[in-house]
C-alpha positions as CSV (number, residue, x, y, z in Angstrom):
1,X,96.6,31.3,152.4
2,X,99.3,34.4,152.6
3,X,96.6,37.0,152.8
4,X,94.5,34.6,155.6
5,X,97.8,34.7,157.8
6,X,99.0,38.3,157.1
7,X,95.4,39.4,158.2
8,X,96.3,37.8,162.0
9,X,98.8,40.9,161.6
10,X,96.1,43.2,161.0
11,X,95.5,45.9,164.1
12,X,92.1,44.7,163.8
13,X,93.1,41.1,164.8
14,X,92.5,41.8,168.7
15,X,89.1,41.2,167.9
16,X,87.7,38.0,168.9
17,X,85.2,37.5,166.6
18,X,87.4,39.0,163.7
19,X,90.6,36.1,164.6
20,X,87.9,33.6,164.5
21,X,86.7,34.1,161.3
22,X,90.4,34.2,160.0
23,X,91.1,31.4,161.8
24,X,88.3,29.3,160.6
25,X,89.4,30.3,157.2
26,X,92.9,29.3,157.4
27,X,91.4,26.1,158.5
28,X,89.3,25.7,155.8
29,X,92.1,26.8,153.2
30,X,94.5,24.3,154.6
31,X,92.1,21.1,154.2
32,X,91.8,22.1,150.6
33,X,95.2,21.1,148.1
34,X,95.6,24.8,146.8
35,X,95.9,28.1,148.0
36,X,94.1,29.2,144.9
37,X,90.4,30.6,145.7
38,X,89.1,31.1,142.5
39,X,88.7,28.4,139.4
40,X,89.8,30.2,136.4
41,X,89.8,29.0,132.2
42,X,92.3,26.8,132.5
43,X,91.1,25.1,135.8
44,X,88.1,24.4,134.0
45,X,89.5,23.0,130.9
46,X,91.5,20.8,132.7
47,X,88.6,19.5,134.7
48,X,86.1,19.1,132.0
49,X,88.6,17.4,130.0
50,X,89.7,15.3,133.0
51,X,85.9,14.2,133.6
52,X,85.2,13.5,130.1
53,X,88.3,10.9,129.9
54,X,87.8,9.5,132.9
55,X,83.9,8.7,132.5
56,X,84.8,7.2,129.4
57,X,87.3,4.9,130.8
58,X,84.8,4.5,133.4
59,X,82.1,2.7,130.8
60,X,84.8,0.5,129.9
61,X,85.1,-0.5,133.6
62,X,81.2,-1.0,134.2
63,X,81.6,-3.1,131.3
64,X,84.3,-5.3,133.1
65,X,82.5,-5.0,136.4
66,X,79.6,-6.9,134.6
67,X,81.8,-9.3,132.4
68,X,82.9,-10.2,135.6
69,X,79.2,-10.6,137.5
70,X,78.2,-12.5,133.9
71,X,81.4,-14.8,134.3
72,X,80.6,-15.9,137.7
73,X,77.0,-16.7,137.4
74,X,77.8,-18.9,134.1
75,X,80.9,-20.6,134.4
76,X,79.7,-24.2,135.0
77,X,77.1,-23.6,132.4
78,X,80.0,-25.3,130.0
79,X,79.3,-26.7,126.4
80,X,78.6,-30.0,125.3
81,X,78.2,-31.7,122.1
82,X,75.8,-32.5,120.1
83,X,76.4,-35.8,119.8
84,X,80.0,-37.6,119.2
85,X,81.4,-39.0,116.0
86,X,81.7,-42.9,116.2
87,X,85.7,-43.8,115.6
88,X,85.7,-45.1,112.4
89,X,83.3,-42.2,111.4
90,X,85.4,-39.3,112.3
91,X,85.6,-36.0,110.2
92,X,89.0,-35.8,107.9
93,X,91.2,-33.1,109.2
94,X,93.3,-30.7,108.0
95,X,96.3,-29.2,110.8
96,X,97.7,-25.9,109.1
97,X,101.0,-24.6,110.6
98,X,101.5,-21.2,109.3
99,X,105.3,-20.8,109.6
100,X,107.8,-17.2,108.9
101,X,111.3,-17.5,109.9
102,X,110.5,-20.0,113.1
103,X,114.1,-21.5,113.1
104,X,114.0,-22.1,116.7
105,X,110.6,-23.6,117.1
106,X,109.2,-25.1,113.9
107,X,110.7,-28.9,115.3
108,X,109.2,-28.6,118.3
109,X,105.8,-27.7,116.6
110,X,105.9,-30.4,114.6
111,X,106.8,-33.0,117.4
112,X,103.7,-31.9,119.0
113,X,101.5,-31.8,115.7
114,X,102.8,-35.6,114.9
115,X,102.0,-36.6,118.5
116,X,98.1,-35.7,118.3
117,X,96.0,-38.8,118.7
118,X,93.5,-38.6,116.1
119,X,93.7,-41.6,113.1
120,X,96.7,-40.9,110.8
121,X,94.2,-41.8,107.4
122,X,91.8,-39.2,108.4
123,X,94.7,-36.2,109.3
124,X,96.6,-34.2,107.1
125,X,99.1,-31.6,108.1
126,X,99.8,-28.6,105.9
127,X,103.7,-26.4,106.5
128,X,102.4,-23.1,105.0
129,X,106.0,-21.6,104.9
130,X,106.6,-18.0,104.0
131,X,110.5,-17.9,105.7
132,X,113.2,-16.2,103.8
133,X,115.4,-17.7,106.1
134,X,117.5,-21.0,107.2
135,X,113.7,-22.2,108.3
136,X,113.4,-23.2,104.8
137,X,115.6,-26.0,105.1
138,X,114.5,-26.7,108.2
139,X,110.9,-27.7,108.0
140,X,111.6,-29.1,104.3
141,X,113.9,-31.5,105.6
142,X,111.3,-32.6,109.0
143,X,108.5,-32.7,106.6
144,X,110.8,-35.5,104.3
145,X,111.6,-37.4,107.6
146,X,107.9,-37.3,109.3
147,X,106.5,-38.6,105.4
148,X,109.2,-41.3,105.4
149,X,107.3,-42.1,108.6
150,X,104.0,-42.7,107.1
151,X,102.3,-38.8,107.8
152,X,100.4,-37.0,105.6
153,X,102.2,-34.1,105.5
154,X,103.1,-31.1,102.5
155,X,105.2,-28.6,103.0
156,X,104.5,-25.6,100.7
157,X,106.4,-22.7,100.4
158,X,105.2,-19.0,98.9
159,X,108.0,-16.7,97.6
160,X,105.6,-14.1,97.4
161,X,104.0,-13.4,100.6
162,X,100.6,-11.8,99.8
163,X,98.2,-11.6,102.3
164,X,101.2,-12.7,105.1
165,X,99.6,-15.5,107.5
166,X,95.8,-15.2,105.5
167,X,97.6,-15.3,102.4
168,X,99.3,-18.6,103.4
169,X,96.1,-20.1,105.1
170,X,94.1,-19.1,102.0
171,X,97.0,-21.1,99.8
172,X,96.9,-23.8,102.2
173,X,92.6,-24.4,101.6
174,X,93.6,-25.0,98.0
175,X,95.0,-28.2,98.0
176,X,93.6,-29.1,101.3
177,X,91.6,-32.5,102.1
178,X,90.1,-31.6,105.1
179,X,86.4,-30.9,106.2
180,X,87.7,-28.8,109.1
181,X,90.7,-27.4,109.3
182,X,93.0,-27.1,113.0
183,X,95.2,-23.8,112.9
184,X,98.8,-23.8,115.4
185,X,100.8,-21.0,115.1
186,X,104.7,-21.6,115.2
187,X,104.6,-21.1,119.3
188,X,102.4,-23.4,120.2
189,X,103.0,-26.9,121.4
190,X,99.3,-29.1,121.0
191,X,98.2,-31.4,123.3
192,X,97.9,-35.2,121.9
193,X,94.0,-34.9,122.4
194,X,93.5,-31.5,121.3
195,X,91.9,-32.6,118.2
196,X,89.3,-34.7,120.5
197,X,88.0,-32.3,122.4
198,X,87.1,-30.3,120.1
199,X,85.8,-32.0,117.1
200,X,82.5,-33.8,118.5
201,X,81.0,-30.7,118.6
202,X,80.8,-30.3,114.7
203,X,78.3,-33.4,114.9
204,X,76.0,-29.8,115.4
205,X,75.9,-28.6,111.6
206,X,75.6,-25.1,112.8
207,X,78.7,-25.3,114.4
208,X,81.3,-23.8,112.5
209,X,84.4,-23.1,115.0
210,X,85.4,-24.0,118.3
211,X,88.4,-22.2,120.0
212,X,91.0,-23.6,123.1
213,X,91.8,-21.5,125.9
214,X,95.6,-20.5,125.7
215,X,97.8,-21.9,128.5
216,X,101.8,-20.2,128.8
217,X,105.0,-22.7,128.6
218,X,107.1,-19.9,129.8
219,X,104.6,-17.8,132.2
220,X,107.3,-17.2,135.0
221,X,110.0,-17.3,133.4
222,X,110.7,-13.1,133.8
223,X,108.9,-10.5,135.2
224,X,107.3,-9.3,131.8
225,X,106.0,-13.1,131.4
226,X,104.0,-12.8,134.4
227,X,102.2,-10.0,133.6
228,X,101.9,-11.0,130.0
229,X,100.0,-14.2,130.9
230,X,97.6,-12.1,133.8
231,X,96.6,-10.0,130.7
232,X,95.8,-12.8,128.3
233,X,94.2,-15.1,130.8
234,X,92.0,-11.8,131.3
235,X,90.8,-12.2,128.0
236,X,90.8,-16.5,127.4
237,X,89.0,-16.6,131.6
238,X,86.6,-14.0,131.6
239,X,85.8,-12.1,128.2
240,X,85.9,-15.6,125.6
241,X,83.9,-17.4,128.5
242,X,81.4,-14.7,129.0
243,X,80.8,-13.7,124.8
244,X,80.0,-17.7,124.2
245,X,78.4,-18.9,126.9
246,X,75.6,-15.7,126.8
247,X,75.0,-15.9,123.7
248,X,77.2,-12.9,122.1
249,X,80.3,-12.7,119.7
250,X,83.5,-14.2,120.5
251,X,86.2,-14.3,118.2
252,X,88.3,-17.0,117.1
253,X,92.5,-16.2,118.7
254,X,94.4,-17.4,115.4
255,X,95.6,-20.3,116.5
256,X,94.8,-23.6,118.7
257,X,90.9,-23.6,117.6
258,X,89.2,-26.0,114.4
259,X,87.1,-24.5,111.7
260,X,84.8,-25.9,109.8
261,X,85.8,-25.3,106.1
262,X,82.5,-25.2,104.6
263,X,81.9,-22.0,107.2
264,X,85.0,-20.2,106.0
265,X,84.3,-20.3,102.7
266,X,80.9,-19.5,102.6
267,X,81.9,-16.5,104.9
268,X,84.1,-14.9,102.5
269,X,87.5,-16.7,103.0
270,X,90.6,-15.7,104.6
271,X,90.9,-11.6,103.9
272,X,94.0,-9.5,104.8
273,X,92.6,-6.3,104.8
274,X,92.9,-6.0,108.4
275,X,95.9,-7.1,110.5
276,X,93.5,-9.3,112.5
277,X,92.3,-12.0,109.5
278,X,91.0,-14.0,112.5
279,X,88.7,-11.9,114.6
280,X,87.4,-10.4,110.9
281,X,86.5,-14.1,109.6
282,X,85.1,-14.7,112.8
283,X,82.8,-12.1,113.1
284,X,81.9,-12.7,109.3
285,X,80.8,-15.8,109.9
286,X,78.9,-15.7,112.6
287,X,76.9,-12.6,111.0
288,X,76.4,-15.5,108.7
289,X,74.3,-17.9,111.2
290,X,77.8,-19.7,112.3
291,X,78.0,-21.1,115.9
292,X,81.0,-21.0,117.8
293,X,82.2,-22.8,120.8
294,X,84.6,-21.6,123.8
295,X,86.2,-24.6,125.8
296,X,87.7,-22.8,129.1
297,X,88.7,-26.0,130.4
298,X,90.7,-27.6,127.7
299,X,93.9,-25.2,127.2
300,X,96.7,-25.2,124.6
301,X,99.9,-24.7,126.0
302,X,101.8,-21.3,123.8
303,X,105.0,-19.4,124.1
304,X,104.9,-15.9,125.0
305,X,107.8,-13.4,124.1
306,X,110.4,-12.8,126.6
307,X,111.4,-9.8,125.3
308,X,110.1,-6.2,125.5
309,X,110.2,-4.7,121.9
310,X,108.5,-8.2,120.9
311,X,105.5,-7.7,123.1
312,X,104.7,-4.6,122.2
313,X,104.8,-5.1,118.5
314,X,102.5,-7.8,119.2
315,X,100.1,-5.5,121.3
316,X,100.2,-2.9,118.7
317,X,99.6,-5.4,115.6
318,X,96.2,-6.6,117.9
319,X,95.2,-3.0,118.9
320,X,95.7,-2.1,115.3
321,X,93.6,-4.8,113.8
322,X,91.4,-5.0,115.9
323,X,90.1,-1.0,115.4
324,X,90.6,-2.0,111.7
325,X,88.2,-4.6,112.1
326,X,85.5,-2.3,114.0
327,X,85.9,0.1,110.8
328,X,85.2,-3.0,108.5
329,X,82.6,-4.5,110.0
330,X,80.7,-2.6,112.7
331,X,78.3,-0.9,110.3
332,X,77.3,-4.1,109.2
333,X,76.8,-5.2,113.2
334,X,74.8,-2.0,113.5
335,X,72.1,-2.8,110.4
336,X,72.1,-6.9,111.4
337,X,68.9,-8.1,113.2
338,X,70.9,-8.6,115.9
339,X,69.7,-8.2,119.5
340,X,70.6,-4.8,121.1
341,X,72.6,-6.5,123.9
342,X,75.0,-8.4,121.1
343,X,75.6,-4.8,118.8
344,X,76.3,-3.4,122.4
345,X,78.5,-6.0,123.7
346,X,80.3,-5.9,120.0
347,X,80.9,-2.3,120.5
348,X,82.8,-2.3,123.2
349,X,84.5,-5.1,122.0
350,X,85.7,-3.3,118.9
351,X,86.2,-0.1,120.9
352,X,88.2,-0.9,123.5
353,X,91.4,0.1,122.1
354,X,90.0,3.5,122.0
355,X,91.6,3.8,126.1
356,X,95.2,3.8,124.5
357,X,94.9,7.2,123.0
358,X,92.7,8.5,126.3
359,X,95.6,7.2,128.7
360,X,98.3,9.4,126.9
361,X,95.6,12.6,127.6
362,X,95.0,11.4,131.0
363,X,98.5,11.2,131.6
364,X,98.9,14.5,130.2
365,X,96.4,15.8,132.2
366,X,97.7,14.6,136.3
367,X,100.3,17.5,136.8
368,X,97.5,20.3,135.7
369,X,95.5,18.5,138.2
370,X,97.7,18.7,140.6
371,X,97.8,22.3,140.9
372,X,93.7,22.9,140.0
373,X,93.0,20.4,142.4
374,X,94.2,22.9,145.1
375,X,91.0,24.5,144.9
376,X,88.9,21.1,146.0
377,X,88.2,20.1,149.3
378,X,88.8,16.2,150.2
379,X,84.8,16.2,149.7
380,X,84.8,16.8,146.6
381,X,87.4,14.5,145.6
382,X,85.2,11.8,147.4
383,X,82.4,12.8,145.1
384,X,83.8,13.2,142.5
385,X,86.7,11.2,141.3
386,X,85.8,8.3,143.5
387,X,82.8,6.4,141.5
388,X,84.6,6.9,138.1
389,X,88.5,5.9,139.6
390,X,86.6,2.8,140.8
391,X,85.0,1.9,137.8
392,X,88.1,2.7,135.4
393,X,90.5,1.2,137.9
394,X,89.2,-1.1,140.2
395,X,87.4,-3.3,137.3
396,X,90.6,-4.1,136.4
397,X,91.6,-5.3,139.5
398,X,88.5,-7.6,139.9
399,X,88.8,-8.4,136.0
400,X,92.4,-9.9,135.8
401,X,92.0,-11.3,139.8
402,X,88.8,-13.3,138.5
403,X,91.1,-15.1,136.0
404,X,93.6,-15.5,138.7
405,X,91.4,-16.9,141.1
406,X,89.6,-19.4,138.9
407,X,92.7,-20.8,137.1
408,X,95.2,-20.7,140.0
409,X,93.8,-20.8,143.7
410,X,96.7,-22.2,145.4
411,X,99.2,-19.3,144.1
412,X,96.5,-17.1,143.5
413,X,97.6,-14.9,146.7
414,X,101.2,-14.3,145.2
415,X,99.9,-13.8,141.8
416,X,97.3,-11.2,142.9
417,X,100.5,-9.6,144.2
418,X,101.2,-8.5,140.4
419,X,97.9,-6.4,140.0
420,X,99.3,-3.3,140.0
421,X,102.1,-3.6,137.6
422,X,99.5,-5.3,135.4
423,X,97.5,-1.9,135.2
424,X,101.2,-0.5,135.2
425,X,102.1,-2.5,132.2
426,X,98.6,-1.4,130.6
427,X,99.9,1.9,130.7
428,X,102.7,1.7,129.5
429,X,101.5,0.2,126.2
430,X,99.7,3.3,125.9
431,X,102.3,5.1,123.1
432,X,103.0,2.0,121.2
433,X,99.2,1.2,121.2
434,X,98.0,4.9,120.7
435,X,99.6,4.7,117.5
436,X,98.4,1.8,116.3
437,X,94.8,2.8,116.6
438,X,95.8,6.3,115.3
439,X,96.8,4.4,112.0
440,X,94.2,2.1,111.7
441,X,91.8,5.1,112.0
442,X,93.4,7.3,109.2
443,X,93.5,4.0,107.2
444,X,97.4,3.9,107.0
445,X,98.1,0.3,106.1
446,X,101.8,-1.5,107.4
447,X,102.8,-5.0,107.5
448,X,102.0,-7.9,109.2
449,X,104.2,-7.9,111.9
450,X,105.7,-11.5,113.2
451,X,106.2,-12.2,117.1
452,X,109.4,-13.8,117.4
453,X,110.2,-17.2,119.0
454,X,113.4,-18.5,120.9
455,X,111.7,-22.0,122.6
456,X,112.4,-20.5,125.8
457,X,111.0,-22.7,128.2
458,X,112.9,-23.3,131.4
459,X,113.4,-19.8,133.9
460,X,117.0,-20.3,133.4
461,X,116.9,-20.4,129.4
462,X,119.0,-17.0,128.5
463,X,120.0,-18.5,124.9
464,X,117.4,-16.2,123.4
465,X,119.3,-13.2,124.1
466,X,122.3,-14.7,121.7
467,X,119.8,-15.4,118.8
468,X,118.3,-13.2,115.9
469,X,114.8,-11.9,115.1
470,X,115.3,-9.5,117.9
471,X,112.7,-6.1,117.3
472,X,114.4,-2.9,116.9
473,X,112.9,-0.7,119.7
474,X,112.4,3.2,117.3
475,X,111.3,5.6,118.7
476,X,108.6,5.0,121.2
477,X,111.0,4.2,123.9
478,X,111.7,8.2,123.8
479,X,108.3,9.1,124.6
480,X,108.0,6.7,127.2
481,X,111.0,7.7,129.2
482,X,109.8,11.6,128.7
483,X,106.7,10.9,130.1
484,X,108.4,8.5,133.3
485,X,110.5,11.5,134.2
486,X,107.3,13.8,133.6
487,X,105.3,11.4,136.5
488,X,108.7,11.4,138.9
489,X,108.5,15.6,138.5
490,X,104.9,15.2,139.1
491,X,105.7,12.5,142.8
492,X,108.3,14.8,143.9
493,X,105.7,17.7,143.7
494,X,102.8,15.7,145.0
495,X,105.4,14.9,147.9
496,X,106.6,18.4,148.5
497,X,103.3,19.5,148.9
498,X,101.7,16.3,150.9
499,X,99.2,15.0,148.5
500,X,100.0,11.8,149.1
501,X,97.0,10.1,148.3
502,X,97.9,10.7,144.7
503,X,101.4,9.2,144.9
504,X,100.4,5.6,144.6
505,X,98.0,6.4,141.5
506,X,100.7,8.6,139.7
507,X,103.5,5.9,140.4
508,X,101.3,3.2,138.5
509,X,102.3,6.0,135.1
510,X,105.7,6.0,136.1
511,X,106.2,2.9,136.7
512,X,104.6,1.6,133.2
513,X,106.3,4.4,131.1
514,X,109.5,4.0,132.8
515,X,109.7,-0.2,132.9
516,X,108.6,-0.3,128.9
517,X,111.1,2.9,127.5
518,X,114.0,1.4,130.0
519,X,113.5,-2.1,129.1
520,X,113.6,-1.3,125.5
521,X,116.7,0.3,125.4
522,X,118.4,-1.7,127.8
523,X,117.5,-5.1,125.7
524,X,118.1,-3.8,122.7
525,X,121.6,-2.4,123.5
526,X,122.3,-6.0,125.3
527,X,121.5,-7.3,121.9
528,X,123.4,-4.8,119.9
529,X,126.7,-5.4,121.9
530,X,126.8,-9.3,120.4
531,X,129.5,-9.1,117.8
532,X,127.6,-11.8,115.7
533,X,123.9,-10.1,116.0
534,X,122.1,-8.9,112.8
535,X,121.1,-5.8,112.8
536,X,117.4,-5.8,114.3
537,X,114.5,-5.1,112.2
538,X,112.9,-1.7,112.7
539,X,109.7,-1.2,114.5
540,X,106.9,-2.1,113.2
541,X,107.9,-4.2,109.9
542,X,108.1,-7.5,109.7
């Protein structure tokens, strides 16, 4: 650009034909981003390793694109029963309530356990307690009161907690009576006809799970909430609806579903060598010949955490597992007689968490773009980055406003709103996430790690912020806040220089870094400033 102009200084500028061409290549410098002519070593690496990200993201996007296509074209295909159990012939169950220091919720679960219409001789409920806390006391004392009621319900309590929530479920299948077996974690508040809706479809022998769609009791109550429950009803709308209903793998979510015991045994029984016990049994057993079935339409209301340090340890503990669980069991995917189309969808199932680390290198990666991008024409960014940005990003947009849309019509215009804090919130999970999959890959093993619950139901509810189980925030907040004041260096230069068609893709980083490393210091600090709070847990143990 500076030698273009100082050659309209040049003696030799009288000539017409000679100011044209200078002029014509001013012109053609300033539609470009860069005064730079030439693309040197480091141009190149940052472009080759900018593509190679970015069309990797951009096969997990095609893979949305057509989870979506596949979701539309089979959601009123929905499953039916075989046949249904007469009344007086209906299958014994066993309810499991896997329970670790749930002060604040355990009576509330078992209000809504007790309240389940299904014939008192043919239910038993098992309180698989592993709290080293005031829970104890708790729960033993509700079980004696809902016995002295006429239930069938044991409370059972492990000082050794082997195996954490497996462990307990595996203890639980010992003494139980049941032929199937209904799992709700401490969160979740069951419907009284949960347990008919989903156990006429074990009249099909084959049929050895069948898995609820998880509704939110406390979806708006903050802005974390709201985007919490757009990212799981991604997952219970689209991908659980699409894996079952074309004939693929779906796994079962922990909680609110009913196994069939004879199909967890003869899979290989509760195992804890991965931090996701329920998507490995799962896919064990349906490697084994199991059938499972995906109701959309029946929902089981849950609590989701209010508070940022608690989300992300849950985030991680799924990233974590599930990458443990591709390890563990992909291999044997690969040599099954499965069909092509299954082992593919299972792969990127089992891979997905693989865009945690790539984020952190694509976000690495936008202020060296900036500055190499000065040598590319507005063509070539059309080209170019177009296709792949709308494969990696816009999938997510028609992804998460599919589940919207089909669940929520009426406020589906003010929900859709929330989109781009969604993919923001993606983001910013990228460090805690990264790491997770980073472990899981090098085969470092940690704890089970507990999401804690404060029965916050109404939007006014701030009592959580007075109790305990509050999550220590480490170190991750650090990194997060680095990088949010990395992407608002990397605005202010986009500004300065007028590239603002990048702005509103870079403040999507800043804006996920920044909201998850502020929010965790700032609630964590609120927390610390109570002169009756225990000290937190660290990150990551439970």
């Amino acid at each position: 650009m500076l030698s273009a102009v100082a050659a309209l200084s040049d003696p030799l500028a009288s000539d017409p034909l000679f100011r044209s061409y200078v002029e014509e290549a001013v012109a053609k410098t300033a539609e470009n981003i860069s005064p730079l002519y030439h693309l040197d070593a480091f141009d190149w690496t940052v472009l080759a390793l900018y593509f190679a990200v970015l069309g990797v993201l951009s096969l997990y996007g095609a893979y949305r694109i057509k989870q979506v296509v596949d979701f539309w074209r089979y959601r009123k295909i929905e499953p039916r029963p075989k046949a249904l159990f007469a009344e007086d012939a209906l299958p014994r169950v066993t309810i499991q309530l896997p329970v670790f220091n749930e002060v604040y919720v355990v009576e509330r679960l078992l209000a809504a356990v007790t309240g389940i219409d299904y014939p008192r001789e043919r239910l038993e409920i098992q309180v698989l307690d592993d709290s080293t806390d005031e829970t104890r006391g708790v729960a033993e004392r509700a079980v004696e009161r809902l016995r002295a009621e006429g239930f069938r319900i044991a409370y059972i309590h492990r000082d050794d907690r082997t195996g954490f929530k497996a462990g307990a479920l595996a203890n639980g299948l010992k003494t139980a009576k049941g032929e199937l077996v209904a799992i709700f974690d401490a969160d979740f508040v069951p419907r009284p006809r949960c347990l008919r809706e989903l156990v006429h479809f074990f009249t099909d022998p084959l049929v050895g799970c069948a898995q609820m769609r998880w509704s939110h009791i406390n979806g708006s109550y903050n802005l974390l909430t709201r985007l919490q429950t757009i990212l799981l009803d991604g997952h219970f709308v689209v991908e659980q609806t699409v894996r079952n209903r074309t004939g693929g793998f779906f796994n079962f979510n922990g909680t609110a579903g009913l196994w069939r015991r004879r199909a967890i045994e003869l899979s290989g029984g509760w195992q804890h060598d991965t931090l996701t016990e329920d998507t490995d049994l799962s896919f064990r057993a349906q490697l084994m010949g199991w059938r499972f079935v995906y109701l959309l339409d029946e929902d089981a209301p849950s609590e989701v955490p209010v508070e940022i340090n608690a989300f992300k340890a849950q985030q991680r503990r799924w990233a974590k597992g599930v990458t443990e669980v591709a390890l563990k069991l992909y291999p044997r995917i690969l040599r099954s007689k499965l069909p092509a189309r299954v082992k593919l969808e299972m792969f990127f199932r089992l891979t997905g968490n693989v865009s945690y680390p790539l984020m952190i290198l694509t976000s690495l990666l936008q202020f060296p773009l900036l500055l190499v991008r000065y040598n590319q024409g507005f063509h070539q960014l059309i080209l170019l980055d177009l296709p792949l940005l709308l494969l990696s990003t816009f999938s997510v947009v028609l992804f998460y406003g599919t589940a919207i849309w089909y669940l929520d019509r009426a406020g589906a215009r003010r929900r859709l709103l929330h989109l781009p804090l969604v993919m923001g919130l993606g983001i910013g999970l990228a460090f805690s996430n990264a790491r997770a999959v980073l472990e899981a890959l090098l085969r470092v093993k940690t704890e089970f790690v507990r999401t804690p619950k404060y029965k916050v139901e109404g939007v006014r509810d701030e009592t959580w912020k007075r109790k305990k189980y509050q999550r220590g925030r480490g170190l991750t907040p650090a990194f997060e806040l680095s990088f949010a004041l990395y992407f608002v260096l990397a605005i202010s230069y986009a500004a300065h220089m007028r590239m603002w068609g990048t702005i509103p893709f870079l403040s999507l980083f800043c804006f996920g870094y920044g909201y998850m490393g502020l929010m965790s210091l700032l609630q964590t600090a609120g927390f610390r400033r109570r002169p009756d709070a225990p000290r937190p847990a660290a990150f990551g143990r439970g």
